[in-house]
N, C-alpha and C positions, 0 to 999 in steps of 0.2 A: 493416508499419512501426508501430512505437508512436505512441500519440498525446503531445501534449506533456505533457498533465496525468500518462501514467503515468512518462514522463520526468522530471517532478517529482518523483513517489514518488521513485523507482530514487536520484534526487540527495538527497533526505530520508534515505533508509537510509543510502547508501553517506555522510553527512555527520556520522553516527551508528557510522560502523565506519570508521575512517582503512587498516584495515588490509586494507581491501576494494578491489577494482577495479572489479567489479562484478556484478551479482545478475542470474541465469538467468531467465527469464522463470517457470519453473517450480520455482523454488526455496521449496521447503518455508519462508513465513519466520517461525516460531515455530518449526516443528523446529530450524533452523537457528540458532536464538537471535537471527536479526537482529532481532526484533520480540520482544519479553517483557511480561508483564502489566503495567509500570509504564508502558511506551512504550505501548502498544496505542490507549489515550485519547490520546496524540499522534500517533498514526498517522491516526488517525480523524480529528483535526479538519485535517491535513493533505491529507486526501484532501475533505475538504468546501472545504480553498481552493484546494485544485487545480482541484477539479468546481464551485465553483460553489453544490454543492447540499449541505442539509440533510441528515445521516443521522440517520436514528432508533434511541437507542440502544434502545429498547423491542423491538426486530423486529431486531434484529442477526443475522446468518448467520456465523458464523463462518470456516464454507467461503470468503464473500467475501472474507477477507484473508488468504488461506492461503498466494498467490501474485501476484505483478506480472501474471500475467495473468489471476488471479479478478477482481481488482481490477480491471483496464481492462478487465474485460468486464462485471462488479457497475455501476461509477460511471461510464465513460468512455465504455463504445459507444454513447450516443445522444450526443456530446459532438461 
């Protein structure tokens, strides 16, 4: 089961794509174009008020937001 903060994400994209139903757990989201370089900085701080927590943009991994579940498992497993 997802936790609620990655069920935020998932409602942050799909509020971002009208024309979406909704995103795989494993969906490429820069392949996919749901996430592009201008969004990216507003992914980020969405995922910090989902979590809670601070990310540093200094030490970013890219891999963490490659997918809904990089992501709940980057920011949300100790959540």
């Amino acid at each position: 089961m997802a936790s609620a903060g990655i069920e935020e994400i998932r409602s942050w994209i799909l509020s971002r794509h009208p024309e979406r139903n909704d995103v795989a757990p494993d969906e490429n989201l820069i392949e996919s174009r749901l996430v592009d370089s201008l969004s990216f900085v507003e992914l980020v701080y969405a995922i910090e008020g989902a979590s809670g927590a601070e990310i540093d943009f200094d030490n970013i991994d890219i891999r963490d937001f490659q997918t809904l579940s990089s992501i709940e498992k980057a920011f949300f497993a100790a959540v």
